[in-house]
Phi, psi and omega in degrees: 000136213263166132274145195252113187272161167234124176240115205207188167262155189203148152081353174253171125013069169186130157348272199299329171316295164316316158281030256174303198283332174298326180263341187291290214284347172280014198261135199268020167230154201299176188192103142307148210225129128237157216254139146312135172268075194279162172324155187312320181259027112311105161270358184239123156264087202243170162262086170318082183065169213271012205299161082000104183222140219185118176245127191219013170221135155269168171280118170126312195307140156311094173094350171333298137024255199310307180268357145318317173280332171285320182291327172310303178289341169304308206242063165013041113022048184254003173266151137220127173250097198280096149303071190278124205237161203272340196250349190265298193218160155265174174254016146304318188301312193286313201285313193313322175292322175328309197295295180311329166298290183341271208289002193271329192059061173217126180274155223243103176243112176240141159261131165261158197248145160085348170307129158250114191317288170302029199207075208308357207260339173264359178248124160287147159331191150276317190279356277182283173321327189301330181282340182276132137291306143258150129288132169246122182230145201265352166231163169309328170301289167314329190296294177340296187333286185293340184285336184277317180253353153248067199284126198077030149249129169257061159246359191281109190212117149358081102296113179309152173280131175260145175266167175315170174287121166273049175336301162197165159346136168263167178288213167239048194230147172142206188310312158277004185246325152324322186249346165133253218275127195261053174257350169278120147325125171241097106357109183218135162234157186199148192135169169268148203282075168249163196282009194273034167249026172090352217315321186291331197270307193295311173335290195296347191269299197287349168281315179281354170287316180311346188260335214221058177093349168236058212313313212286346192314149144232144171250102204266107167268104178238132171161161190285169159206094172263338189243155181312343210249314187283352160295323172292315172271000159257016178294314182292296214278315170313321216267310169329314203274319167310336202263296193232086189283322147338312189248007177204124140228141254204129192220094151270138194144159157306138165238154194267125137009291159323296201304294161001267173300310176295336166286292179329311187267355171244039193247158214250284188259128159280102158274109159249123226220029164306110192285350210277133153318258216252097164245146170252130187303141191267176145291005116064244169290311194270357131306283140359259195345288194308332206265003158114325162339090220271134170244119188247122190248156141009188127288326200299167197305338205295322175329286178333126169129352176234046142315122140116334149304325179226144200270149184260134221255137170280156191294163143090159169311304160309269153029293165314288204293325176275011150283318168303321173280009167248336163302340177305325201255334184229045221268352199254020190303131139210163166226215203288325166297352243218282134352315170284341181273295202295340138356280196259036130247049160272156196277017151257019155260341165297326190293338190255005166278294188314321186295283187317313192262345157302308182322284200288010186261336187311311211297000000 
């Protein structure tokens, strides 16, 4: 049985970090951690769990890689699990790195995070894919994606998104004693604040539930704006909110796991209104999902694999709001899928996805 270093971000402020930290502990093989040395405005250092752990890469940085797998073969090593972001390494970094996987014999599993179909600069090469042993992508949409743009390569293998850890209830201090009164629809999106995540059309969607029978919808947007572009919209969601404050509010910052779980479960409705086709899903959706909470998602494809768990939203802005407004009216529908998808994204069913593609890289 190989030990597996996962080289990610760990003990900080961040998504991936965090889904990482959910599943790591069902995993039943020894696990070396190497950590990001993050950046300055990461203010949080924490020590995760009992792992052998080392920040020994930056983002960005030139050969990082490269001397990450040498340091993998000092301490035997024979996995590497890449957590992988478009902000982290290139995949240029990832090719760059072969010779040292080669000569090393340690084989390469990256999941990646952050993919966009349209958005050639988050997609590896063909030649770029040679250094991968397995790929992990978190929906069926991507997997579609890569088979379409990497045709003859077979690495391409499915691992589900674990949602946060559900423990018990949260209380009643959150999300609904934040907008007031709890007889109001609470609309709620969360996640990072970029615009393919629809925001302005659900804004515009919950003004027309307010016109139309539901005076009270508020629509609540929690969630960072780290890159320029999730900075730009939320310059645009301020500006919503100022004009009409009533019908938008806006809670930017890192949120806590808590923070989360208590919006999400005291929240009336989940929108996730994503334009993107072919993305691969944060945890998210699969969060969202688990915490019981009715989710009306988009069309896009990004979707697929939840079926029957979440309501699909009708085209166009009305579309939006009277699908919302009939979960509303039916908020307690579920049927069997809906249980099997939180199934396989609990994190010891991700550990045992994971588990599965360690086995065959052991051979």
């Amino acid at each position: 049985m190989r030990t597996v270093g996962h080289i990610t971000p760990w003990g900080v402020h961040c998504g991936i970090a965090k889904h990482l930290s959910y599943w790591l502990p069902k995993l039943r093989r020894p696990s070396v951690i190497y950590a990001e040395d993050p950046p300055p405005w990461y203010t949080t250092r924490e020590t995760w769990g009992t792992w052998p752990q080392e920040r020994i890469w930056q983002r960005g940085a030139p050969g990082a890689l490269t001397r990450i797998v040498q340091r993998a073969a000092k301490d035997g090593a024979g996995i590497l699990h890449l957590q992988w972001d478009p902000g982290f390494f290139a995949w240029q970094d990832v090719n760059d790195a072969k010779g040292q996987l080669d000569l090393h014999e340690i084989k390469l599993i990256v999941t990646a995070h952050c993919l966009v179909a349209d958005r050639p600069w988050t997609l590896p090469n063909k030649a770029m894919l040679r250094a991968v042993d397995r790929l992990a992508v978190g929906t069926p949409a991507m997997v579609e994606a890569f088979t379409k743009y990497a045709a003859g390569f077979q690495i391409t293998l499915r691992a589900p998104v674990a949602h946060v850890p559900l423990p018990h209830a949260p209380g009643a201090s959150g999300l609904r004693r934040a907008v007031g009164d709890l007889s109001e629809a609470v609309i709620l999106t969360w996640g990072m604040l970029g615009s393919m995540k629809g925001h302005t059309e659900t804004l515009e969607a919950v003004r027309f539930l307010r016109g139309n029978g539901c005076p009270g919808a508020r629509y609540i947007v929690m969630g960072r704006a780290l890159t320029g572009e999730q900075r730009r919209n939320l310059e645009t969601l301020r500006e919503h909110a100022a004009t009409d404050p009533a019908a938008l509010e806006i809670y930017e910052g890192f949120h806590t796991d808590e923070d989360i779980i208590g919006a999400c479960r005291q929240a009336d409705v989940i929108v996730l209104n994503h334009q993107a086709d072919y993305a691969s899903s944060s945890g998210t959706i699969a969060t969202s999902v688990a915490s019981g909470t009715p989710v009306v998602v988009s069309r896009s494809r990004m979707f697929s694999g939840y079926e029957g768990a979440v309501a699909v939203a009708e085209p166009g802005t009305e579309g939006l709001a009277k699908t919302i407004d009939a979960v509303l009216h039916r908020r307690a529908d579920r049927d069997w899928r809906y249980f099997r998808v939180c199934a396989r994204t609990a994190p010891s069913s991700v550990a045992r996805a994971y588990e599965d593609i360690y086995k065959e890289l052991d051979q």
